[in-house]
N, C-alpha and C positions, 0 to 999 in steps of 0.2 A: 440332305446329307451331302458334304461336302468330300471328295478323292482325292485322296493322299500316297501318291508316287513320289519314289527317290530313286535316282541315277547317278553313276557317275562317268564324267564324260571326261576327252581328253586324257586318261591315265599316260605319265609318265615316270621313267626315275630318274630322277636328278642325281648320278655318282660324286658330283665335289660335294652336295649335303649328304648323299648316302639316304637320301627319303624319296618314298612315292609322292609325288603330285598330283592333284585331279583338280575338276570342277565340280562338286556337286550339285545337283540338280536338285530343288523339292518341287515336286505337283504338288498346289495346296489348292483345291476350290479353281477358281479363277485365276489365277495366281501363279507363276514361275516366280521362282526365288534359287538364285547360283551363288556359291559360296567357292572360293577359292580355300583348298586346303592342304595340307603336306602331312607327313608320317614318315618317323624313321622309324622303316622296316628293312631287312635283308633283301636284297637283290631278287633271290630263289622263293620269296614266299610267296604264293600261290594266288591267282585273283580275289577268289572269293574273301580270303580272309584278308587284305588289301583292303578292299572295296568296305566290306565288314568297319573298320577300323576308320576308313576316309570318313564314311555314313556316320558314324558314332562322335567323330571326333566334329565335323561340321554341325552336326545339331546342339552340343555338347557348346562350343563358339556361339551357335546364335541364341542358346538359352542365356548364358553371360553377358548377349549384347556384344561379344566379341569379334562378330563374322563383320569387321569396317568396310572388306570390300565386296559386301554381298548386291548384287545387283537383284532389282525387279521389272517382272511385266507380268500384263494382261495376258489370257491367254488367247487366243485369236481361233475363232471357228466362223465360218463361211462367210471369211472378208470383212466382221464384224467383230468387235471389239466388244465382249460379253459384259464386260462392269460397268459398261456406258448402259447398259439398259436395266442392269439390275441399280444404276444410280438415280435412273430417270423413273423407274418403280419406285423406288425408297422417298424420292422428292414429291413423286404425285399423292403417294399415302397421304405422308406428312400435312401436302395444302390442303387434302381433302376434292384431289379431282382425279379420281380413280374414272370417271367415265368420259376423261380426255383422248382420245383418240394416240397413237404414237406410232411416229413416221416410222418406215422403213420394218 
């Protein structure tokens, strides 16, 4: 079963458009996924529901394929690069040499 976290990082407001700005973050599995996104909202309206609306509106974008400038990574735990081994798993299935030994 794969964890599924969302953040939003960087909040600003930008007063010449009159909208909040963030980055949104998705934890997917293995996976960061950051989406640049905006909202015109009032100045005075409060994080959570900000945040609310950034989250809605960036998922909303990547379900249309609309988020062009979403970047990705791996997510990195103790110095190791987790998809490399879960790619080096999926390859050894595949040839039939589950009883290869694997570095590191």
């Amino acid at each position: 079963m794969s964890s599924y976290q969302t953040e939003v990082q960087n909040l600003n407001y930008n007063a010449a458009t009159r909208c909040f700005e963030a980055l949104v973050v998705f934890h997917e599995g293995h996976e960061t996924r950051k989406v640049p996104i905006s909202a015109p909202l009032p100045i005075a309206t409060d994080f959570e529901a900000v945040s609310t609306v950034l989250v809605a509106r960036a998922k909303a974008h990547r379900a249309r394929g609309r988020a062009k400038l979403m970047s990705r990574s791996p997510t990195q735990k103790a110095g190791r690069l987790i998809h490399i081994n879960d790619m080096i798993r999926q390859l050894k299935d595949t040839m039939g040499l589950n009883n290869m030994q694997t570095a590191a």
